[in-house]
C-alpha positions as CSV (number, residue, x, y, z in Angstrom):
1,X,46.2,-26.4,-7.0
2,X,50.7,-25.9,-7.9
3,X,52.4,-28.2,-10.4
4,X,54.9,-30.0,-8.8
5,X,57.4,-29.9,-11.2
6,X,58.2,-26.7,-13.1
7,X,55.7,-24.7,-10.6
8,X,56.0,-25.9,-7.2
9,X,55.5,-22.7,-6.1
10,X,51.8,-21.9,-7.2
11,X,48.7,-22.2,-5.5
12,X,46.5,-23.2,-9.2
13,X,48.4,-26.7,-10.3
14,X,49.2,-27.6,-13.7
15,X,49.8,-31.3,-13.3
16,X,51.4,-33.6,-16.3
17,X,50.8,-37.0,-16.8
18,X,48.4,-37.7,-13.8
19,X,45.7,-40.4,-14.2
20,X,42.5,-39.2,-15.4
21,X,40.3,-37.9,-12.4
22,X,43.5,-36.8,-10.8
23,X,44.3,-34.8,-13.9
24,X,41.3,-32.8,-13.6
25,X,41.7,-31.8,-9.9
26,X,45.1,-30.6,-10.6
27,X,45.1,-29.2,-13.8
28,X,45.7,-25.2,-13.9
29,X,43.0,-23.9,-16.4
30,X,40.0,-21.4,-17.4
31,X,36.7,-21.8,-17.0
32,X,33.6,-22.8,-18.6
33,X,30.7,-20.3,-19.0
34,X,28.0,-19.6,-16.3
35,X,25.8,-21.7,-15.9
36,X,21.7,-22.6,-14.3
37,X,22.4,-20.6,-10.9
38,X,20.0,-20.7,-7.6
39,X,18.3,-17.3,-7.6
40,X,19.0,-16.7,-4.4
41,X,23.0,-16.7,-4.5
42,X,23.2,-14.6,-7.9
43,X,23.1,-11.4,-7.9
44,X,20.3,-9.7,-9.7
45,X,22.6,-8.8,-12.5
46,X,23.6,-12.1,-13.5
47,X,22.2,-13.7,-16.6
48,X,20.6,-17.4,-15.7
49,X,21.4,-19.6,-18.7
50,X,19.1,-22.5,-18.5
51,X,21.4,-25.8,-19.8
52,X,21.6,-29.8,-19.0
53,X,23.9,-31.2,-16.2
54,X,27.7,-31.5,-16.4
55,X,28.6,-35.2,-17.1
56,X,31.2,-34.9,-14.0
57,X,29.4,-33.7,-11.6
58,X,26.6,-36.3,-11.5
59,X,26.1,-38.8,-8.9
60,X,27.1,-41.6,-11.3
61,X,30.4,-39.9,-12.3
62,X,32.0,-38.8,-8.7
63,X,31.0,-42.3,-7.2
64,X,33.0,-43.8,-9.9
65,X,35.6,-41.1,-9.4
66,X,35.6,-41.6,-5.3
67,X,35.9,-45.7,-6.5
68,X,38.9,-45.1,-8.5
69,X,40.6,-42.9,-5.3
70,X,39.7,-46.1,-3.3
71,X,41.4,-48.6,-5.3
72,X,44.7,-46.5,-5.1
73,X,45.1,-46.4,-1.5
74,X,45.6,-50.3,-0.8
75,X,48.7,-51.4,1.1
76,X,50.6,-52.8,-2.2
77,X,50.6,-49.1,-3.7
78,X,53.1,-48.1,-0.6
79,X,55.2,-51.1,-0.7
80,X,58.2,-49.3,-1.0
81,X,59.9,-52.5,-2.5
82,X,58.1,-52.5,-5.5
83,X,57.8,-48.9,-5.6
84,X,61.4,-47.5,-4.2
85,X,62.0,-43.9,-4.5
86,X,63.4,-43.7,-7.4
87,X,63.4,-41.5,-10.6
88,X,61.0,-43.7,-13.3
89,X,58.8,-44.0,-9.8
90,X,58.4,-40.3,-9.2
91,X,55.0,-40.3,-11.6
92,X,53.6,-43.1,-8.9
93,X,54.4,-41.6,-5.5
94,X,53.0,-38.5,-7.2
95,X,49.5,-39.4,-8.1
96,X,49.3,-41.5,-4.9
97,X,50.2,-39.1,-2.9
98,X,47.8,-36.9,-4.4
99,X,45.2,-39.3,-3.5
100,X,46.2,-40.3,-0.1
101,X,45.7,-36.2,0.3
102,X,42.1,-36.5,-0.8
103,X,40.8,-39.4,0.9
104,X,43.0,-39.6,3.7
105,X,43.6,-43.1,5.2
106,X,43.7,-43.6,8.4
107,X,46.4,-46.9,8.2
108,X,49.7,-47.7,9.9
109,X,50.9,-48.8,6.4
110,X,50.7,-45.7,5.1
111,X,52.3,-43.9,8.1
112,X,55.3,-46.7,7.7
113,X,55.3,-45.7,3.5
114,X,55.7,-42.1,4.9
115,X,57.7,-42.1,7.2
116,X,60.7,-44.5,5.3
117,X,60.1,-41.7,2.6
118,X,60.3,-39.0,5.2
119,X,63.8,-40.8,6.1
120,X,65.4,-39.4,2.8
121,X,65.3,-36.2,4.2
122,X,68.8,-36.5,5.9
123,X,70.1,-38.2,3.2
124,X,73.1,-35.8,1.4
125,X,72.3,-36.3,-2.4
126,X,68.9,-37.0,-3.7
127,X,68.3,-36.2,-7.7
128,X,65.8,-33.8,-8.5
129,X,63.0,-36.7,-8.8
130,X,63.5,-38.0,-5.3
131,X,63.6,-34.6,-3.5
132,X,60.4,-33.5,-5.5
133,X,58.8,-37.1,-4.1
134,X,60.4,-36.3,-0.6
135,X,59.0,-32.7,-0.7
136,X,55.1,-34.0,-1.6
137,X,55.9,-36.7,1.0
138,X,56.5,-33.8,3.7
139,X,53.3,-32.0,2.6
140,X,50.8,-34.8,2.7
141,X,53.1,-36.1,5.9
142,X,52.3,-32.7,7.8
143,X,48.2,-33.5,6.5
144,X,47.9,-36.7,7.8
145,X,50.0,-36.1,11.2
146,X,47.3,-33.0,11.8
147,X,44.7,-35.2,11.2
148,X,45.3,-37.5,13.3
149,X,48.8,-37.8,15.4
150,X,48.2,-41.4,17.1
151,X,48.0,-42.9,13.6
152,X,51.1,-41.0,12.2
153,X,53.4,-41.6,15.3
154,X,56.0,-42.6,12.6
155,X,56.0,-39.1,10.7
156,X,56.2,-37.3,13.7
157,X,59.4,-39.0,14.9
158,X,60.5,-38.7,11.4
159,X,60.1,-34.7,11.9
160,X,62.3,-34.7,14.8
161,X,65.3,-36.8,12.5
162,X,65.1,-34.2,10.2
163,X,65.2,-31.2,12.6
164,X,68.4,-33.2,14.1
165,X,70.0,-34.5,10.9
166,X,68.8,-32.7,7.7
167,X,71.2,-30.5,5.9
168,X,68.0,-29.1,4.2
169,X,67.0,-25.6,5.5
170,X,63.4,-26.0,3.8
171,X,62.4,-29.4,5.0
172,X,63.7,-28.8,8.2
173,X,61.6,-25.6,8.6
174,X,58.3,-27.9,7.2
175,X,59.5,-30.2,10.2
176,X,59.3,-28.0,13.0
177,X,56.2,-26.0,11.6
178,X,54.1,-29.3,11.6
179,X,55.0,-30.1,14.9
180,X,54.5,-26.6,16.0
181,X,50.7,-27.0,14.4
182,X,50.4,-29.7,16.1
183,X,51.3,-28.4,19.5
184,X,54.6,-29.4,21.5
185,X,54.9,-28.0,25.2
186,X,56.8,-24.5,25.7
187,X,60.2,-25.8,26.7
188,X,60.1,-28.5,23.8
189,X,59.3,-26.0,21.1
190,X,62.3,-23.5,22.5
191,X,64.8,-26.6,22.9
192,X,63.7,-27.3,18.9
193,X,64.1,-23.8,17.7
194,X,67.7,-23.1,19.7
195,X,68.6,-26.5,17.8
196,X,67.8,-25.3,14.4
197,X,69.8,-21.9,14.9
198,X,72.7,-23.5,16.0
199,X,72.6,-26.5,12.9
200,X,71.8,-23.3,10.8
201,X,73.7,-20.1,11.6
202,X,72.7,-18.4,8.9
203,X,69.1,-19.3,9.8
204,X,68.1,-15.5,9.3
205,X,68.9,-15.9,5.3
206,X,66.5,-18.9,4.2
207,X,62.6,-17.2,4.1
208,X,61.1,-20.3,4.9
209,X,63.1,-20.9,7.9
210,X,63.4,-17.6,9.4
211,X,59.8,-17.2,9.2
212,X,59.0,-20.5,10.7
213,X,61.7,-19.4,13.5
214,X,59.5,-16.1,13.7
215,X,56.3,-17.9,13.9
216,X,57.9,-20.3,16.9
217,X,58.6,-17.4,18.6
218,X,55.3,-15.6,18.3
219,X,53.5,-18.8,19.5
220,X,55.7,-18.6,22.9
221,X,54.8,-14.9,23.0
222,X,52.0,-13.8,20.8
223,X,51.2,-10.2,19.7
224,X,47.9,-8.3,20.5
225,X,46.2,-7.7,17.4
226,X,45.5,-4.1,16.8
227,X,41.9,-2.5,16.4
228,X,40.3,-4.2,13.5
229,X,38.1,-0.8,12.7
230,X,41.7,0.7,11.8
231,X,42.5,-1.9,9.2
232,X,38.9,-1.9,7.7
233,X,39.0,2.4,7.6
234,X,42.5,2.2,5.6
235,X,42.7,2.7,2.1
236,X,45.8,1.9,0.3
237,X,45.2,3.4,-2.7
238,X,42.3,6.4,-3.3
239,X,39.5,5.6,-5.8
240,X,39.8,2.0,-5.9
241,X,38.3,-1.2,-4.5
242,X,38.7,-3.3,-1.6
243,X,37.8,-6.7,-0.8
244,X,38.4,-7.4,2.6
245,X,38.7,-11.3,3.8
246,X,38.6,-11.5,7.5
247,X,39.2,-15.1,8.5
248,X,39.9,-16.7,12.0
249,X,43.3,-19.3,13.2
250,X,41.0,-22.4,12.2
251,X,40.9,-22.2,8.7
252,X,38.9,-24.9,8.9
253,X,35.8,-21.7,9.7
254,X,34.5,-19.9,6.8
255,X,36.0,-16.4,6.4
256,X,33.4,-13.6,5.7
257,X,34.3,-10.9,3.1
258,X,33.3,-7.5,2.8
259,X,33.8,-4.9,0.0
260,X,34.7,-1.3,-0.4
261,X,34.0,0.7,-3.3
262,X,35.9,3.4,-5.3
263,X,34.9,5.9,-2.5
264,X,36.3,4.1,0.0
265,X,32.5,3.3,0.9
266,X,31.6,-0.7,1.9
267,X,28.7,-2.3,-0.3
268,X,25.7,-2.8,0.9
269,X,22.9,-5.3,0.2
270,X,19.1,-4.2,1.4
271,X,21.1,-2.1,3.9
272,X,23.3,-4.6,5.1
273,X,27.1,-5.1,4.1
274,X,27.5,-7.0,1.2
275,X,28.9,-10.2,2.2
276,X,30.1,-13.9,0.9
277,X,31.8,-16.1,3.1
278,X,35.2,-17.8,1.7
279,X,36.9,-20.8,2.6
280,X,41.4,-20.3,2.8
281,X,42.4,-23.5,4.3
282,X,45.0,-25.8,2.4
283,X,44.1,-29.4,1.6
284,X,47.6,-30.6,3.6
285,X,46.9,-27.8,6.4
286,X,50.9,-26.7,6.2
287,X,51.8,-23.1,7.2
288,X,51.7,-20.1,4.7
289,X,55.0,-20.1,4.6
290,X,55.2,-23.2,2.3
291,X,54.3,-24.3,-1.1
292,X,50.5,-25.3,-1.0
293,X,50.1,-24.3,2.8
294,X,47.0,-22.0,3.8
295,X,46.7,-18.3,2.5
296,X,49.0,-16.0,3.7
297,X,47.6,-12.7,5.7
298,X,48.0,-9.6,4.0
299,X,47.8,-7.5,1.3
300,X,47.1,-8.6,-2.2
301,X,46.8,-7.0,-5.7
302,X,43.6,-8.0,-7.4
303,X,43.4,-7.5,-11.2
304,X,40.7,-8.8,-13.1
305,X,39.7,-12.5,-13.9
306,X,40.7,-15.3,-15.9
307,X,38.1,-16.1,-18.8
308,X,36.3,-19.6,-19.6
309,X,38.5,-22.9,-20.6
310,X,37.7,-25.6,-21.5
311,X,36.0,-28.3,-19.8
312,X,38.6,-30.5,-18.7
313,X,39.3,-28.0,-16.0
314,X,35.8,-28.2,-14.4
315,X,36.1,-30.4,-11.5
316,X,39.6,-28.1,-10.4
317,X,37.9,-24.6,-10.6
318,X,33.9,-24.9,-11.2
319,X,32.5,-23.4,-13.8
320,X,32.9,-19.2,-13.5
321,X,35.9,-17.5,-13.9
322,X,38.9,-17.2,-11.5
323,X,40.1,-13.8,-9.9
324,X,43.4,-12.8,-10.1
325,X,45.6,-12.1,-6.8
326,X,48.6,-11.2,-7.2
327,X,51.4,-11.5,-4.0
328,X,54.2,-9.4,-3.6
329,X,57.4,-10.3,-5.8
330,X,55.1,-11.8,-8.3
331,X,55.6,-11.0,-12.2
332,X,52.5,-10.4,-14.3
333,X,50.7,-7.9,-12.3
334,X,50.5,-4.2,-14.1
335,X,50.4,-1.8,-10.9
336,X,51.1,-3.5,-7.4
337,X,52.3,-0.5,-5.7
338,X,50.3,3.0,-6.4
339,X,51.4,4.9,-9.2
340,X,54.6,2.3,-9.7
341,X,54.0,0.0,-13.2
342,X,55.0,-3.9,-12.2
343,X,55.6,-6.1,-9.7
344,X,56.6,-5.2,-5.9
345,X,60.4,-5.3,-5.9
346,X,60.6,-3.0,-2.6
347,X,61.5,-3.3,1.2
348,X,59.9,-4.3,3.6
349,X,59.2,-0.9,5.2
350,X,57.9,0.2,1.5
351,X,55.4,-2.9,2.0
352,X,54.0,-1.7,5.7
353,X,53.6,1.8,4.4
354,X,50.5,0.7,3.0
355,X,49.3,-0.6,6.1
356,X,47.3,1.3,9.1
357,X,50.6,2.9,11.6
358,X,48.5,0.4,14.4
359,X,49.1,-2.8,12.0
360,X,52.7,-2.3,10.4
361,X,54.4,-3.8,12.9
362,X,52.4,-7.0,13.5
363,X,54.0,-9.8,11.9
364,X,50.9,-12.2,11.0
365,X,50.6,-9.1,8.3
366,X,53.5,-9.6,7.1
367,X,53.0,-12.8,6.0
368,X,51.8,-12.1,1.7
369,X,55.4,-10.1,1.7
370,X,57.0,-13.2,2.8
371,X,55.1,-15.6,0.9
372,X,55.8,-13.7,-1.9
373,X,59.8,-13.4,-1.2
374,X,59.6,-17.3,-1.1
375,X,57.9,-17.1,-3.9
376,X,54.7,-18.6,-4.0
377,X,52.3,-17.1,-6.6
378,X,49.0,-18.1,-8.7
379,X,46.8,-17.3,-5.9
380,X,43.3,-17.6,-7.1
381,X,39.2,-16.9,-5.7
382,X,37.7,-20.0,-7.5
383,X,34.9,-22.1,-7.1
384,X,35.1,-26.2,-7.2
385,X,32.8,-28.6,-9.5
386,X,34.1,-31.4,-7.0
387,X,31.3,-32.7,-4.9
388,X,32.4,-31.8,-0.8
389,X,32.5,-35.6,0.0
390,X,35.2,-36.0,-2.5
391,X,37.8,-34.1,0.4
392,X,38.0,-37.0,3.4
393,X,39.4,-33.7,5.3
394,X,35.5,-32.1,4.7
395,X,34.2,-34.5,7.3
396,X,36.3,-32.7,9.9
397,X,34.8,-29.3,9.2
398,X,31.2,-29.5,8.9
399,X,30.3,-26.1,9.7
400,X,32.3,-25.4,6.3
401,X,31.2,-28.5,4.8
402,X,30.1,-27.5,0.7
403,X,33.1,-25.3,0.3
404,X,36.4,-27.0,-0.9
405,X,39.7,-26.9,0.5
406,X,42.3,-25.6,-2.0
407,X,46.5,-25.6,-1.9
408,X,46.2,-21.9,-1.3
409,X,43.4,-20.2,-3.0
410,X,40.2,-19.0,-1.6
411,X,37.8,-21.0,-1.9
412,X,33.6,-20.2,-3.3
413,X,31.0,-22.4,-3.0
414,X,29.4,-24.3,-5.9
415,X,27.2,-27.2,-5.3
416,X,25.7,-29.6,-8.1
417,X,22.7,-31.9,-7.8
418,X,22.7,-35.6,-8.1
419,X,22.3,-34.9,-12.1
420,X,24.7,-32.4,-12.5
421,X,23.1,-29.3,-12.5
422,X,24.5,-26.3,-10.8
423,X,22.2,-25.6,-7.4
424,X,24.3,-22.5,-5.5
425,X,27.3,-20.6,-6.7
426,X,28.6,-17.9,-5.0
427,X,31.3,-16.9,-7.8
428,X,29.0,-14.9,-9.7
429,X,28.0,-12.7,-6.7
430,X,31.9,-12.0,-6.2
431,X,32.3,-10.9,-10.3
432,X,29.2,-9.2,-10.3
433,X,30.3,-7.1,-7.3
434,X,33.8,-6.4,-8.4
435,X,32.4,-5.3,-11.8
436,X,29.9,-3.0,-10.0
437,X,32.0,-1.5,-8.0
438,X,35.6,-1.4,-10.2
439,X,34.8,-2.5,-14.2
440,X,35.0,-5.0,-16.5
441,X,38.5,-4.7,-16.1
442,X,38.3,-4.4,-12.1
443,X,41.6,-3.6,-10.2
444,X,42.3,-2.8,-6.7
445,X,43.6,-4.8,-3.1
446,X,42.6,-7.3,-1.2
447,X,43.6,-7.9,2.6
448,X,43.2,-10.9,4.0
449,X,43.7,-11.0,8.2
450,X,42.8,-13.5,10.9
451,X,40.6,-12.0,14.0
452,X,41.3,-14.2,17.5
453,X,38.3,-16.4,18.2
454,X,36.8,-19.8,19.0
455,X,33.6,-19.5,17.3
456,X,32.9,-22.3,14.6
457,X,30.7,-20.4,12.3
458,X,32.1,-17.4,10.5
459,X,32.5,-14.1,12.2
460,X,28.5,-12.4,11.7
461,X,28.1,-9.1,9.8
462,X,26.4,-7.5,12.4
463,X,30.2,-7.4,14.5
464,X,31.7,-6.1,11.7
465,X,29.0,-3.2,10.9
466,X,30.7,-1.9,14.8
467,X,34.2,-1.9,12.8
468,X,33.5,-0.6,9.8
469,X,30.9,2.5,11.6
């Protein structure tokens, strides 16, 4: 989850100062050690280490959490008379914000608190407080109009003011990409983008606008996606792994993900492909191409994991350590390009060169270059010691139900009994794999890429067994 001050920009959030239960969801952090695991999600290799439940995850403990999220959400917390947006306020709208996120009220009085926030956006000066309030505001907005757009009439109109009237290249782009998400008729959404090129001439120099101008265009004309076998067959660099995440448009249906070894040969499991099904869609449901939005398609470095923490980070991340993805752009990785020490700092032509000739000039591929340009970062594979029914959104998915949404991360399983003891985990098979196949100190890509359908279950193994053959 990102910190919303210093590092807006990350999927894994930091955040200071939040109230306790809050704090723990949005805390960036290690993890504890492994810990009683259901014998038929580990893999073979993985020690079982018998120990009591985790005070937070019981049933008594994430009642009184879900209590405390309740008790937030009443009509006086949005009265923006007491609470104007203001700078000693920012710490307020921030954890109630946060809240509304995870439990989602379905009220016209929060619609009216958004939507008079939403109303700053055209204002010329804001301080740094109120345009950090504004920007959560537009996140959780965009959330809440997807989920349910006759409720949040308010925030859509509001979207349209700031298309019209916002000198803010960034929150105008959020604007038209919610509404875009949401679905507006052919002539509308072309009427919208001419506007935005004309109020913005130099449309093509902002990321987050050109690429929300790009994606507005591809949904009025949408590019076939090449053969999928031709992806899967590519190796971008010889004698290392990788993890391929093939997901569908509703992120809301479990992505499946397979893995190649240093041979360039897919794992198998009792003959089959070794498989684990992921979950990449973002709490607020924005586009990839924003700060806590869903996980961009693409090509990622992978480079190890993070060790244990302490336990205060539990509920955000589980209990098993996190692996490291690295976007393009970002510092801290040690080889993103083959054979070149550091970070990607190249063209975008250097970027497609690692893709199949059949997939470097579809744009949804694009989209980790981008992300990265814009400068998201901190992505993450992490499990969640939050019970599902914690996430309002959960209810809406229940095919994925058990698997967490994130700000940006992929998301494992990890389910807990009513005492606190861990019943399924699917980190450990994803570490124990990786090891396998790359190391303790495993390196190598992942590629992460939607397939067209309208299934709700996750695409089966057996269809991509025909691609991979």
């Amino acid at each position: 989850m990102a910190d919303l001050h210093k590092h807006s920009s990350n999927c894994v959030d930091k955040g200071v100062g939040l109230q306790p239960g809050l704090r723990s969801i949005l805390l960036l952090g290690l993890l504890a050690s492994v810990g009683l695991l259901n014998a038929s999600t580990a893999s073979a290799q993985t020690p079982v280490v018998l120990e009591a439940g985790r005070p937070q995850a019981t049933a008594a403990a994430r009642t009184q959490q879900r209590q405390q999220q309740l008790r937030q959400i009443q009509p006086e917390s949005y009265d923006l008379t007491r609470f104007p947006v203001i700078d000693r306020n920012e710490r307020h709208w921030r954890n109630l914000l946060w809240t509304t996120a995870i439990a989602e009220p379905q009220a016209p009085y929060v619609d009216q608190a958004l939507s008079r926030i939403l109303a700053l956006t055209t204002r010329s000066k804001l301080s740094s407080s109120q345009a950090r309030t504004v920007e959560m505001a537009m996140q959780v907005g965009t959330q809440l109009y997807l989920s349910n757009p006759t409720v949040y009439i308010g925030v859509k109109q509001q979207f349209f003011q700031t298309i019209h009237r916002s000198r803010d290249a960034q929150w105008v782009a959020m604007a038209l990409s919610g509404l875009i998400k949401q679905g507006v008729s052919a002539d509308e959404l072309k009427q919208l983008r001419d506007r935005v090129k004309v109020r913005f001439p130099k449309w093509s120099q902002h990321p987050s606008l050109y690429t929300t101008l790009q994606e507005a265009s591809v949904s009025l004309a949408p590019q076939p996606v090449p053969p999928l076998k031709d992806l899967l067959q590519r190796n971008i660099a010889p004698g290392q792994p990788h993890l391929y995440v093939i997901c569908q448009p509703d992120r809301g249906v479990l992505c499946q993900a397979v893995l190649k070894d240093r041979r360039g040969q897919f794992v198998r499991e009792n003959g089959q492909l070794w498989s684990v099904p992921l979950l990449s869609r973002s709490i607020h449901g924005l586009g990839w191409n924003f700060v806590r939005g869903q996980t961009p398609q693409g090509i990622y470095r992978i480079e190890g994991a993070m060790p244990k923490s302490e336990e205060q980070f539990f509920r955000a991340y589980g209990q098993f350590p996190l692996v490291k993805m690295f976007m393009p752009f970002e510092p801290g990785v040690r080889e993103f390009l083959p054979g070149q020490k550091g970070s990607f700092k190249s063209s975008l032509n250097a970027y497609q060169a690692l893709l199949p000739p059949s997939w470097r000039h579809y744009l949804p591929m694009q989209q980790s270059f981008w992300a990265g340009k814009i400068g998201r970062s901190l992505f993450r594979i992490h499990g969640s010691g939050e019970a599902p029914e914690f996430f309002s959104s959960n209810q809406r998915y229940p095919v994925s139900n058990g698997w967490n949404p994130t700000i940006g991360c992929l998301s494992a399983l990890e389910l807990y009994d009513e005492a606190g003891r861990l019943q399924r985990a699917d980190m450990p098979k994803i570490l124990n794999a990786l090891t396998t196949v790359g190391g303790k100190n495993f390196s190598g890509y992942l590629v992460l890429v939607e397939i067209p359908s309208t299934s709700k279950i996750p695409i089966p193994v057996t269809e991509l067994e025909a691609a991979v053959r």
